[in-house]
BALOBA-1460 file (C-alpha; in Angstrom, 3 decimals):
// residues 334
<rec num="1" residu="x" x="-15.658" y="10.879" z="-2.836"/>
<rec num="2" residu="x" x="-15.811" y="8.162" z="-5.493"/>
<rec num="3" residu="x" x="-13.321" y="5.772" z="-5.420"/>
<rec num="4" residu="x" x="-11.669" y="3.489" z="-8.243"/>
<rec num="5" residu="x" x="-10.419" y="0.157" z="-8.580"/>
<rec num="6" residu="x" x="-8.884" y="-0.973" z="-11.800"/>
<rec num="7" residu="x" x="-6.892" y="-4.296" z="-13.453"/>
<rec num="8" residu="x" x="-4.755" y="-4.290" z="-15.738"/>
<rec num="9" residu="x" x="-3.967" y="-8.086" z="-17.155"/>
<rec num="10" residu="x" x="-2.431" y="-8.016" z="-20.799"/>
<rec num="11" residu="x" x="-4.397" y="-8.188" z="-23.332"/>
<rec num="12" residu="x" x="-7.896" y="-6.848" z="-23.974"/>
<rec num="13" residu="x" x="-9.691" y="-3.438" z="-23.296"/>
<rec num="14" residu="x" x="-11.033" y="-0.991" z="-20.602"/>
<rec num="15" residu="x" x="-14.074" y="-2.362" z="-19.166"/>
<rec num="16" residu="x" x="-16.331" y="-0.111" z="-16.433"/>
<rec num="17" residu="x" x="-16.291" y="-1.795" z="-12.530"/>
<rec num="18" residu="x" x="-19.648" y="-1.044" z="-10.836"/>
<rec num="19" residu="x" x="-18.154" y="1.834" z="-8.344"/>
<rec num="20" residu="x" x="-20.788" y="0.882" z="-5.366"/>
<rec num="21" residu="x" x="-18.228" y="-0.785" z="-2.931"/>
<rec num="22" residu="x" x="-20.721" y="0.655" z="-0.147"/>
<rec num="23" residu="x" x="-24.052" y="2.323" z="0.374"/>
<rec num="24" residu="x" x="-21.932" y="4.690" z="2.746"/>
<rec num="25" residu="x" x="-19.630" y="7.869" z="1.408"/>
<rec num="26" residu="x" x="-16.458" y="6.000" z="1.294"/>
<rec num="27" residu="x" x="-12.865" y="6.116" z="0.368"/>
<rec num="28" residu="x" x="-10.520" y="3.557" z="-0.877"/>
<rec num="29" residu="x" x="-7.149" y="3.765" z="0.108"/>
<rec num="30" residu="x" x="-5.376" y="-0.148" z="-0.043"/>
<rec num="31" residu="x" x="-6.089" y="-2.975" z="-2.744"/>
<rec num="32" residu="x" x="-4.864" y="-6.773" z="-2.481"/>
<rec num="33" residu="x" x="-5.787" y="-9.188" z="-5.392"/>
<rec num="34" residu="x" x="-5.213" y="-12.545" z="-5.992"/>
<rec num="35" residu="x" x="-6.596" y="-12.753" z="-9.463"/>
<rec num="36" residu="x" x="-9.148" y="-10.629" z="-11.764"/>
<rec num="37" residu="x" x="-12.167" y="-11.986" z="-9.877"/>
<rec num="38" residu="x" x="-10.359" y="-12.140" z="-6.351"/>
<rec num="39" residu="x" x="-10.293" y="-8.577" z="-5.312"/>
<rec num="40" residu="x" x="-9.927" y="-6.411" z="-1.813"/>
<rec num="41" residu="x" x="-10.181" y="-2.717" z="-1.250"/>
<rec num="42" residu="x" x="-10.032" y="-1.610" z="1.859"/>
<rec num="43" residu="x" x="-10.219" y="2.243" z="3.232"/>
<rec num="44" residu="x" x="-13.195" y="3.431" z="5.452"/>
<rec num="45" residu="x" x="-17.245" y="3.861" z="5.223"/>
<rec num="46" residu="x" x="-18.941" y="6.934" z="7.747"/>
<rec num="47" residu="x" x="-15.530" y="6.793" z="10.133"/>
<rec num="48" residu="x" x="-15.273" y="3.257" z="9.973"/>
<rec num="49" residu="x" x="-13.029" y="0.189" z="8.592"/>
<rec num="50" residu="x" x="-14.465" y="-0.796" z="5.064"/>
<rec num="51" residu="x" x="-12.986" y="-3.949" z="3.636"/>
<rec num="52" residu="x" x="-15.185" y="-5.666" z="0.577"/>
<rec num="53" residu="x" x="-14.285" y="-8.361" z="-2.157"/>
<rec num="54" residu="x" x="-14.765" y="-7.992" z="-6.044"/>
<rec num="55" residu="x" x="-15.570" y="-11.714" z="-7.031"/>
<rec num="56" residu="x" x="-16.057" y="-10.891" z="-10.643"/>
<rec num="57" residu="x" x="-19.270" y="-9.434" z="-10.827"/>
<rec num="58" residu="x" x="-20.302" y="-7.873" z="-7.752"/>
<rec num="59" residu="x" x="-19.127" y="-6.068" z="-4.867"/>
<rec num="60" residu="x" x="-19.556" y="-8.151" z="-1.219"/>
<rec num="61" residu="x" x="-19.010" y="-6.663" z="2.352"/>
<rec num="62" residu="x" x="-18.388" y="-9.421" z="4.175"/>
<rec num="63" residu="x" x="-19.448" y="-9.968" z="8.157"/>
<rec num="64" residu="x" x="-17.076" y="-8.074" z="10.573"/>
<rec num="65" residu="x" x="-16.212" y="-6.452" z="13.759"/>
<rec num="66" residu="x" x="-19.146" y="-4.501" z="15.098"/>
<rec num="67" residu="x" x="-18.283" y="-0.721" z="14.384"/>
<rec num="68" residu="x" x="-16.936" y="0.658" z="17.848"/>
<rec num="69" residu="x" x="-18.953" y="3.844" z="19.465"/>
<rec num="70" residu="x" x="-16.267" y="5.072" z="21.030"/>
<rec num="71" residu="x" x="-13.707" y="5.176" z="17.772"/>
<rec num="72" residu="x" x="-13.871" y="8.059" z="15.288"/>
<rec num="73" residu="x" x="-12.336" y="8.266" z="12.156"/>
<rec num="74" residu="x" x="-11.574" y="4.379" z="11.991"/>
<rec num="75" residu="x" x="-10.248" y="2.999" z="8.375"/>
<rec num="76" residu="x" x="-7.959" y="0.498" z="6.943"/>
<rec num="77" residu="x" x="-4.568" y="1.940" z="5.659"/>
<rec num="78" residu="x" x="-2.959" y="-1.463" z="4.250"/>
<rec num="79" residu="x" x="-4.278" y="-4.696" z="3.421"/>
<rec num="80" residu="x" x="-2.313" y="-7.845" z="2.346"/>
<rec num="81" residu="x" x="-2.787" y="-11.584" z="1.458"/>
<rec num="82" residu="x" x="-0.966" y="-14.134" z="3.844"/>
<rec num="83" residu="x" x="-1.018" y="-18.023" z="4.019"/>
<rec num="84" residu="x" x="-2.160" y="-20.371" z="6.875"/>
<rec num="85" residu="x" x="-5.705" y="-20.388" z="8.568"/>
<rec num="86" residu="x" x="-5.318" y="-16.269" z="8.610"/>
<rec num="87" residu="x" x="-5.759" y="-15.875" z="4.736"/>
<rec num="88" residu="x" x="-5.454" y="-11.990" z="4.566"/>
<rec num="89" residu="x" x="-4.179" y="-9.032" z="7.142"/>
<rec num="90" residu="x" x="-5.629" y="-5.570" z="7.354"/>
<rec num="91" residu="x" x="-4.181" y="-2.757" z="9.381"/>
<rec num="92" residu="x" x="-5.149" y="0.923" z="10.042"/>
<rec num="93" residu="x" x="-6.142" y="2.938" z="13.020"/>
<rec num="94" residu="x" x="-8.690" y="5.802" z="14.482"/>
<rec num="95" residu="x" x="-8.966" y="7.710" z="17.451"/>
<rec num="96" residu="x" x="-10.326" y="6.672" z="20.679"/>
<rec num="97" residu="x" x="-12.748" y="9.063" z="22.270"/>
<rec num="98" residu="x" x="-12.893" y="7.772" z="25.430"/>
<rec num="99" residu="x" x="-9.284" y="7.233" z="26.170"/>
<rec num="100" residu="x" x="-8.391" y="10.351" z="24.139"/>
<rec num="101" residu="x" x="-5.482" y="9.007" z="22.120"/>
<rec num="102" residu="x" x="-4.773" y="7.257" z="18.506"/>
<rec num="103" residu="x" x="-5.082" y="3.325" z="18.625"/>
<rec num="104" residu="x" x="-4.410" y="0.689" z="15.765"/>
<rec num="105" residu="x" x="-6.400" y="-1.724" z="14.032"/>
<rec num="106" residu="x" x="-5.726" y="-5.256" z="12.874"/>
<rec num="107" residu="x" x="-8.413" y="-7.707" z="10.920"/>
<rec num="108" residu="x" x="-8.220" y="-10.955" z="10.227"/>
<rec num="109" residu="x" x="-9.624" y="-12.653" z="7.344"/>
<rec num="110" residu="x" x="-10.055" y="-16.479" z="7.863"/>
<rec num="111" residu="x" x="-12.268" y="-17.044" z="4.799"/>
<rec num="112" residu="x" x="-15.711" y="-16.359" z="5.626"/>
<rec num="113" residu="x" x="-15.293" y="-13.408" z="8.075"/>
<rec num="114" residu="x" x="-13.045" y="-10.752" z="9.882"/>
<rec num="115" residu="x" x="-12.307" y="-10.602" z="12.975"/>
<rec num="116" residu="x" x="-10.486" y="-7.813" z="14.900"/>
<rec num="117" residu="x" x="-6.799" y="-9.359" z="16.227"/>
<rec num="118" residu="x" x="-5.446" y="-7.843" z="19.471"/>
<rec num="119" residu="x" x="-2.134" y="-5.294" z="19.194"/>
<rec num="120" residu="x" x="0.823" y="-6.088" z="21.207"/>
<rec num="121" residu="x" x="0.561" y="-3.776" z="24.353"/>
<rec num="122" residu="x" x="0.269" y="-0.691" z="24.840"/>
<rec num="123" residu="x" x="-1.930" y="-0.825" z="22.221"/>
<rec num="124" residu="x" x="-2.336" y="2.776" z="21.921"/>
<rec num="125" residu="x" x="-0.302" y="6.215" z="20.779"/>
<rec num="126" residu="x" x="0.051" y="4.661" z="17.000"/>
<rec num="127" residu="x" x="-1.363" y="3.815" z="13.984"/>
<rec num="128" residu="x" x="-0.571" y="1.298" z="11.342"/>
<rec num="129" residu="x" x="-0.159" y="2.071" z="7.765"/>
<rec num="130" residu="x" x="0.746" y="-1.015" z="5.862"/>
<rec num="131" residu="x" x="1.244" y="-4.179" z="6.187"/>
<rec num="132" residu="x" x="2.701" y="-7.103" z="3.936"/>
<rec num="133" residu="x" x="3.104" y="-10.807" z="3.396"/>
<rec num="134" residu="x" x="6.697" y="-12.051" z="4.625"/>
<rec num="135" residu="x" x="6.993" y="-16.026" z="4.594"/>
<rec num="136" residu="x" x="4.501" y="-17.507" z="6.804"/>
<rec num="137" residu="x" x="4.521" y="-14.029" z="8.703"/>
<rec num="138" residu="x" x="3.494" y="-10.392" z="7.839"/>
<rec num="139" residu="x" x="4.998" y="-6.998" z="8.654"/>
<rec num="140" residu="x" x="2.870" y="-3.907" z="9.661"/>
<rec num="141" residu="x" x="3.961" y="-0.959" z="9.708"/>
<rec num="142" residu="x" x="2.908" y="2.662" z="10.979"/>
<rec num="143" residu="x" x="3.712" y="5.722" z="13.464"/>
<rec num="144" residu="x" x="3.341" y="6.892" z="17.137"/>
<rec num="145" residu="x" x="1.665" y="10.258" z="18.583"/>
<rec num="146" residu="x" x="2.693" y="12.376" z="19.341"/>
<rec num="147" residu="x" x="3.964" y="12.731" z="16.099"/>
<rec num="148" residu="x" x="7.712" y="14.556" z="16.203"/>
<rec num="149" residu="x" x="8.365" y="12.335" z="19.743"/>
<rec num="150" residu="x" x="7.424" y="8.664" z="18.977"/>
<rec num="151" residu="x" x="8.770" y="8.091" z="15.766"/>
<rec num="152" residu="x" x="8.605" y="4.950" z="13.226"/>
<rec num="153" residu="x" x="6.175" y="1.585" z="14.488"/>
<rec num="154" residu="x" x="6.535" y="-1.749" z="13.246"/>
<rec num="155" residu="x" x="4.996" y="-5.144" z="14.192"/>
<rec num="156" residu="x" x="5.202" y="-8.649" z="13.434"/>
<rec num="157" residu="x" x="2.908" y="-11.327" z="12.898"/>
<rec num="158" residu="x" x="4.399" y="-14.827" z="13.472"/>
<rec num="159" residu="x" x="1.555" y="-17.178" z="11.949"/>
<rec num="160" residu="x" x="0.590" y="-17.640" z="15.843"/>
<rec num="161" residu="x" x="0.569" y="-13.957" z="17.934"/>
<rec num="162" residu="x" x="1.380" y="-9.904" z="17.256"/>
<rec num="163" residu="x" x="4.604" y="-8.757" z="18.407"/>
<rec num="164" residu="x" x="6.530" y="-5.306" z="18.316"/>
<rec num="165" residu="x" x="9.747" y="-5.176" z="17.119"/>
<rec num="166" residu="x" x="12.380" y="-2.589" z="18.438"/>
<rec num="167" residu="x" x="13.099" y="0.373" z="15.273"/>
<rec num="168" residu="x" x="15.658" y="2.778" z="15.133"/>
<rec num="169" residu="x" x="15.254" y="6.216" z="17.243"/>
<rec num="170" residu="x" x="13.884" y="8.283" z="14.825"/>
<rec num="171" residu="x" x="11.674" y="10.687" z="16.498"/>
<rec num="172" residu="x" x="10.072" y="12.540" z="13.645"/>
<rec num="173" residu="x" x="9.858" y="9.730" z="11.725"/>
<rec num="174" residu="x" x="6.656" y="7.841" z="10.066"/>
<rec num="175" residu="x" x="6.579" y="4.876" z="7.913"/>
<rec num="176" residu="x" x="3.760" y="4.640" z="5.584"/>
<rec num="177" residu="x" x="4.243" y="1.709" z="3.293"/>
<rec num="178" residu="x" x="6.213" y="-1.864" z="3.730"/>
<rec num="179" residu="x" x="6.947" y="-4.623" z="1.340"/>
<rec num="180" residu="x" x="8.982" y="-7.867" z="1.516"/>
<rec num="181" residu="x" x="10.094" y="-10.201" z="-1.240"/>
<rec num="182" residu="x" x="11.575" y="-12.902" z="1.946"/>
<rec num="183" residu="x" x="11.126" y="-12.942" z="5.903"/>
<rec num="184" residu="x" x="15.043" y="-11.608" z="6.079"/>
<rec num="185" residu="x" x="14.169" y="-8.843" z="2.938"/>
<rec num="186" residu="x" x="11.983" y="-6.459" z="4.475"/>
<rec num="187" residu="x" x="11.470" y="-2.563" z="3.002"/>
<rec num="188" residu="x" x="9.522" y="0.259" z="4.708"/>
<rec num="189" residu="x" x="9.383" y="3.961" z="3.591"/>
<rec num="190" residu="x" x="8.023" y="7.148" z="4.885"/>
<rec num="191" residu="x" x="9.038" y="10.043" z="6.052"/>
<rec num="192" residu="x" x="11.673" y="11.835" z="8.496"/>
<rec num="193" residu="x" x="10.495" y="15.093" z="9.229"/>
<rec num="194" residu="x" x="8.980" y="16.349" z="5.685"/>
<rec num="195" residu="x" x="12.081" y="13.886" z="3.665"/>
<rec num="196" residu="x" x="12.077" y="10.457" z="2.365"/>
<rec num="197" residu="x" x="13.279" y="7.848" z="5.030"/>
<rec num="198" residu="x" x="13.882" y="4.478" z="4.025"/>
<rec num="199" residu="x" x="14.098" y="1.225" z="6.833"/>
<rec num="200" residu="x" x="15.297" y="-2.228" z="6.124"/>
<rec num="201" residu="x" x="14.992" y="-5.605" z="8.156"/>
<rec num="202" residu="x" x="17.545" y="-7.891" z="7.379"/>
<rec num="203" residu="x" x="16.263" y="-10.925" z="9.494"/>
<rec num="204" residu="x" x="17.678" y="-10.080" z="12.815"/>
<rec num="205" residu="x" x="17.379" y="-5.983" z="13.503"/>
<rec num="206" residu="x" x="16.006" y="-2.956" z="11.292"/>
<rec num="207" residu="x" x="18.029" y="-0.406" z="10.522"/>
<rec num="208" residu="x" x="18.029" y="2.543" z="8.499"/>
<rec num="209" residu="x" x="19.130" y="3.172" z="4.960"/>
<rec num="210" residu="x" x="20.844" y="5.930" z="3.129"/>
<rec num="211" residu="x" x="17.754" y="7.668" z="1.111"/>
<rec num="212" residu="x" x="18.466" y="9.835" z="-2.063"/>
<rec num="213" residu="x" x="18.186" y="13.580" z="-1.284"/>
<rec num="214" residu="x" x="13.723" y="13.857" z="-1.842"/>
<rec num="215" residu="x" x="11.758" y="17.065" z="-0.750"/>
<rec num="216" residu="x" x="8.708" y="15.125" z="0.226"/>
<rec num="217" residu="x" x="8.327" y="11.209" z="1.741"/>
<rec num="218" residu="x" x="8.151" y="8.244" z="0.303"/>
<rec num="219" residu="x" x="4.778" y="6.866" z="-0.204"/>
<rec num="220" residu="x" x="5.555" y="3.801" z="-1.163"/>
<rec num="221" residu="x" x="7.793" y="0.659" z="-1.637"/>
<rec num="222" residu="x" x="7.830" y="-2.557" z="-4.061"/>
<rec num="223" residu="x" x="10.511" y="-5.255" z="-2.679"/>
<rec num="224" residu="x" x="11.186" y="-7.845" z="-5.470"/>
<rec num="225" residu="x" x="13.832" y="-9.939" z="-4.594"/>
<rec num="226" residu="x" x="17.418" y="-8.975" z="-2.754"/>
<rec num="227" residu="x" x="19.099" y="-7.203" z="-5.499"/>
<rec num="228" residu="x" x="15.440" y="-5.273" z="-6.637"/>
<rec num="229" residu="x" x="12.874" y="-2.895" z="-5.158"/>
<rec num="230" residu="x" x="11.430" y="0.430" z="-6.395"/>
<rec num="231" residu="x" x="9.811" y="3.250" z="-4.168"/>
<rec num="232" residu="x" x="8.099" y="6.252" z="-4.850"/>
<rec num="233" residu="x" x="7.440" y="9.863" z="-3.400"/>
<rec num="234" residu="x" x="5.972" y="12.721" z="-5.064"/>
<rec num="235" residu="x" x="8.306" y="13.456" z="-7.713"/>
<rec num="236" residu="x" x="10.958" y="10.686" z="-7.316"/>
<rec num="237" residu="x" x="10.848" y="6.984" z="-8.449"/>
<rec num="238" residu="x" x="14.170" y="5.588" z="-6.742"/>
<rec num="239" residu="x" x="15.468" y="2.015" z="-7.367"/>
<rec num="240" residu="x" x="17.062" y="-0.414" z="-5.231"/>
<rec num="241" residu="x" x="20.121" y="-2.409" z="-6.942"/>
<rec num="242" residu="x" x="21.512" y="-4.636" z="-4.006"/>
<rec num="243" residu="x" x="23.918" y="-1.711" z="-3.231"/>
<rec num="244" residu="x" x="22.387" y="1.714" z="-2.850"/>
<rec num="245" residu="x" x="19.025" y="3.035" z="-3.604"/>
<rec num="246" residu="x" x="19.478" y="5.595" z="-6.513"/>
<rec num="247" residu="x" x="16.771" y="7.793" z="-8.303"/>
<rec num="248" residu="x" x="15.972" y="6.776" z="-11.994"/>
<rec num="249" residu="x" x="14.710" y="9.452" z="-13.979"/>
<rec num="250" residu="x" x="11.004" y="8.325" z="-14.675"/>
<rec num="251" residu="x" x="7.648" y="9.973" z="-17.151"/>
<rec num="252" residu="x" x="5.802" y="10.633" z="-13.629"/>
<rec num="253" residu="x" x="5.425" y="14.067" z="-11.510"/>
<rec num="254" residu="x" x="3.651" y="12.821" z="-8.730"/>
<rec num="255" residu="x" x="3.681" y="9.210" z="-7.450"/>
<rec num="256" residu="x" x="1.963" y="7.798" z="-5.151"/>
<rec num="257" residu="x" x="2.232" y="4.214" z="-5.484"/>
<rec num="258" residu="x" x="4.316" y="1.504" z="-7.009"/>
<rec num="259" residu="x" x="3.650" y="-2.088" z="-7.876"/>
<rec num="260" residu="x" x="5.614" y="-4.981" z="-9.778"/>
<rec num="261" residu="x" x="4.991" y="-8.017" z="-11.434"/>
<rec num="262" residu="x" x="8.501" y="-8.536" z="-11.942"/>
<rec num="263" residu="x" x="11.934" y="-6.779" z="-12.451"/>
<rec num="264" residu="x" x="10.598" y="-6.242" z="-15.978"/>
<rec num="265" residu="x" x="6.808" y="-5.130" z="-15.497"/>
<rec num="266" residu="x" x="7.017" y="-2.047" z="-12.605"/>
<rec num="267" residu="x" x="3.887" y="-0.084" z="-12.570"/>
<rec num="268" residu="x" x="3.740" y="3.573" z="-10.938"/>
<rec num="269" residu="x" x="1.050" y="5.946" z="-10.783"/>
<rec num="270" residu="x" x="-0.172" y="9.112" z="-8.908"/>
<rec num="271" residu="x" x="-1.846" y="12.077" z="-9.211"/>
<rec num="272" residu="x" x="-3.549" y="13.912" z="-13.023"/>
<rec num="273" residu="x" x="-4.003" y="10.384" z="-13.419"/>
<rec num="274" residu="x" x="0.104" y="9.649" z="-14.282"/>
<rec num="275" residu="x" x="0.830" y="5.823" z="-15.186"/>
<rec num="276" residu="x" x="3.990" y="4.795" z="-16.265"/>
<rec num="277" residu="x" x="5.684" y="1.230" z="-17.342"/>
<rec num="278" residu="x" x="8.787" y="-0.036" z="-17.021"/>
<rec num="279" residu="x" x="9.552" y="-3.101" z="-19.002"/>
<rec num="280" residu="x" x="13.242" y="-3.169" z="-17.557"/>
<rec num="281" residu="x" x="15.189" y="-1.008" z="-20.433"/>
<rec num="282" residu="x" x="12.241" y="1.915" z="-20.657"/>
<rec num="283" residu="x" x="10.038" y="3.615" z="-19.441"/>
<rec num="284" residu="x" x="5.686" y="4.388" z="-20.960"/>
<rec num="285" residu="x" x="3.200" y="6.353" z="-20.752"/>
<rec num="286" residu="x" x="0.277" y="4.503" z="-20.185"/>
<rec num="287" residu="x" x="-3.190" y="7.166" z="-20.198"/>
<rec num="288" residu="x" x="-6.240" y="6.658" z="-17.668"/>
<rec num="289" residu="x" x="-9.136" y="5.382" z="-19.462"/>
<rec num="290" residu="x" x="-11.762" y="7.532" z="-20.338"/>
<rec num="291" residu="x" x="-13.563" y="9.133" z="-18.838"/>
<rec num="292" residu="x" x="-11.387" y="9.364" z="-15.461"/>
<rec num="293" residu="x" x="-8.333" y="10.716" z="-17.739"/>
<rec num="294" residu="x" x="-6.132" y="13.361" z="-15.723"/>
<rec num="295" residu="x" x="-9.032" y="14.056" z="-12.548"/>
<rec num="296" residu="x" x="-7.709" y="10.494" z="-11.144"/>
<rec num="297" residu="x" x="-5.705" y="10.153" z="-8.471"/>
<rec num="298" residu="x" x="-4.120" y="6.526" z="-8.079"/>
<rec num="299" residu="x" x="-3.196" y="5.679" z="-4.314"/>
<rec num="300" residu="x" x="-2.735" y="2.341" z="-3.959"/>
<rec num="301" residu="x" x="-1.445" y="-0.637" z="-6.284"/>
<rec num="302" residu="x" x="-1.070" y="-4.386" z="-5.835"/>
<rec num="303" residu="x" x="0.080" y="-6.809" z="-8.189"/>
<rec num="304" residu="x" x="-2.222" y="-9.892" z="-9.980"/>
<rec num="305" residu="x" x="-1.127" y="-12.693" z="-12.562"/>
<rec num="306" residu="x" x="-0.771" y="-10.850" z="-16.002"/>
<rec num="307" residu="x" x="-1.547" y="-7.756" z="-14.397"/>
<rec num="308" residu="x" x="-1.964" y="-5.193" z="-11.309"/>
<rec num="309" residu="x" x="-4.576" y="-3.567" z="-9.541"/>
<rec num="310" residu="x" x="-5.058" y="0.063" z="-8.193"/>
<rec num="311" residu="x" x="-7.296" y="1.975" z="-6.298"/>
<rec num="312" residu="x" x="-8.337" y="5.899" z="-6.846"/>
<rec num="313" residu="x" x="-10.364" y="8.781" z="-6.864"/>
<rec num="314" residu="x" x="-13.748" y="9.154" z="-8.784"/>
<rec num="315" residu="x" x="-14.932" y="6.009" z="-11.029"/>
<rec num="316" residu="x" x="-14.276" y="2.183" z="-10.675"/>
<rec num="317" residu="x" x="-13.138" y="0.996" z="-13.747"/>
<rec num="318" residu="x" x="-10.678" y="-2.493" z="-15.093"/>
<rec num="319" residu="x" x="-8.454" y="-1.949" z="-17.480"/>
<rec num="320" residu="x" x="-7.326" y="-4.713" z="-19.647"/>
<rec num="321" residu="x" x="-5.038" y="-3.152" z="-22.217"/>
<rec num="322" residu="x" x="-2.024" y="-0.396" z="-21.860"/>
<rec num="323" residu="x" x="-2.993" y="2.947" z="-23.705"/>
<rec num="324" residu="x" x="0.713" y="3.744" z="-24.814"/>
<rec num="325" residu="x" x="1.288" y="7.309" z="-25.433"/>
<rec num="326" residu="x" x="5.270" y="7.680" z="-25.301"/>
<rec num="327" residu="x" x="8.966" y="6.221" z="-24.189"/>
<rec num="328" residu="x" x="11.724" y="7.389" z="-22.002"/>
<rec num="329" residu="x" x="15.031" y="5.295" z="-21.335"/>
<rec num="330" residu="x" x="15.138" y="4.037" z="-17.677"/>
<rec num="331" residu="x" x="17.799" y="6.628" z="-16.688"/>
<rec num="332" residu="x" x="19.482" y="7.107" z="-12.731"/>
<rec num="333" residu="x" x="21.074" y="9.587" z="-10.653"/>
<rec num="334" residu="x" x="22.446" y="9.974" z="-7.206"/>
């Protein structure tokens, strides 16, 4: 499968990306950005990790791990930028043919090369998902197998070491996406059996928070300050106002991801290539560009100066300019 990477600062017009990220079949499935010409995409290349760097022009694969014989089905779920000699974070996980079981993966990008960073012990039985910036720490986030007995994974990264962090019993539980706007303002979302399940860290503990009723989980999460954060599942776009999360009636039918630039520029996309803008009183329609249009899938966002980024299915393209095709007042309901 092809896979997609677009930006979106305001101003100009579509413009093509050249889609060759790898020689290898790949699939993207995480994006981090600094700026335009400062881009990762991370996912996985012939069942292993695939992390590369737009710089503006080109794609570049950067040196690495050695692939591992003995893993299968290796990628990169989440990838995130960080500050301090560790300059980005990327998590994800395969399976481990020789000791038979599901183990996670951490990178670390010091500015000329990853390296692979060791998981707190046992590291083994889970996979990470996502991972975010937090201070001068990160957050990962992921799952235990068997799935239905392990429940909900999270680690933290200090600046210094890798260390889990006790969660909530929550045995069917998965979290597939985390975001922070402080170190004591911490959001994860996933799922609790086939429903939405929403986590919060507060500083000292994580605990879990009351989710609107959704059929299907929660893919992911936007944290933008205390009072603000958005997260997204399927066919719900719920909203986070300090108090309770509530569901706001949104133009979108099946979203996947969820990025912000502010409390007045939240992007969401998904699947038949759905964006949607809200410039904190409405709701738009924003259309793919040509010729991706409603075969796109969008599955992963991140956030850039005067713009965001997201990754997807078929063509690489950057888009420079919102195609606006209609409005809907930002609307909520329990």
């Amino acid at each position: 499968m092809k896979s997609a990477v677009m930006v979106l600062p305001g101003g100009t017009t579509w413009q093509p990306i050249d889609p060759a990220v790898a020689d290898a079949p790949h699939l993207l499935s995480a994006v981090a950005a600094a700026s335009p010409t400062d881009i990762w995409v991370a996912g996985h290349a012939d069942q292993q990790p695939l992390l590369a760097r737009w710089d503006g022009s080109s794609w570049v694969v950067p040196p690495g791990p050695e692939p591992e014989a003995a893993l299968v089905g290796a990628g990169i779920q989440g990838i995130a930028l960080t500050s301090g000699p560790v300059r980005a974070i990327a998590v994800g996980g395969g399976y481990d043919r020789l000791g038979g079981t599901e183990v996670p993966l951490i990178r670390h990008w010091n500015g000329s090369s990853w390296s692979a960073s060791a998981a707190p012990e046992p590291a083994s039985d889970y996979v990470l998902t996502d991972v975010t910036a937090a201070g001068v720490g990160a957050w990962a986030v992921g799952h235990g197998f068997p799935w239905g007995a392990a429940g909900p994974v999270a680690l933290h990264w200090s600046g210094t070491d890798w260390q889990a962090v006790p969660m909530p019993q929550i045995p069917k539980g998965k979290l597939l996406a985390v975001s922070a706007s402080g170190p004591d303002d911490v959001w994860a979302v996933g799922a609790d059996d086939r429903a939405g399940l929403i986590m919060h860290y507060d500083g000292r503990a994580w605990a879990r928070v009351p989710c609107p009723s959704t059929r299907f989980p929660l893919t992911d999460v936007i944290a933008i300050a205390p009072d603000e954060a958005w997260a997204v599942g399927r066919d719900r776009v719920l909203q986070w106002n300090g108090r309770k999360w509530k569901r706001v009636k949104a133009p979108i039918t099946a979203a996947n991801t969820i990025t912000a630039t502010a409390p007045d520029d939240v992007w969401v996309a998904g699947g038949h290539g759905e964006l949607a803008h809200y410039d904190g009183h409405r709701w738009t329609v924003a259309t793919s560009p040509q010729p991706m249009g409603d075969s796109t899938v969008w599955l992963a966002s991140a956030s850039v100066p005067d713009g965001v980024c997201m990754v997807g299915s078929h063509q690489v393209v950057r888009a420079t300019a919102m195609d606006t095709d209609s409005t809907i007042s930002a609307q909520s309901s329990d």
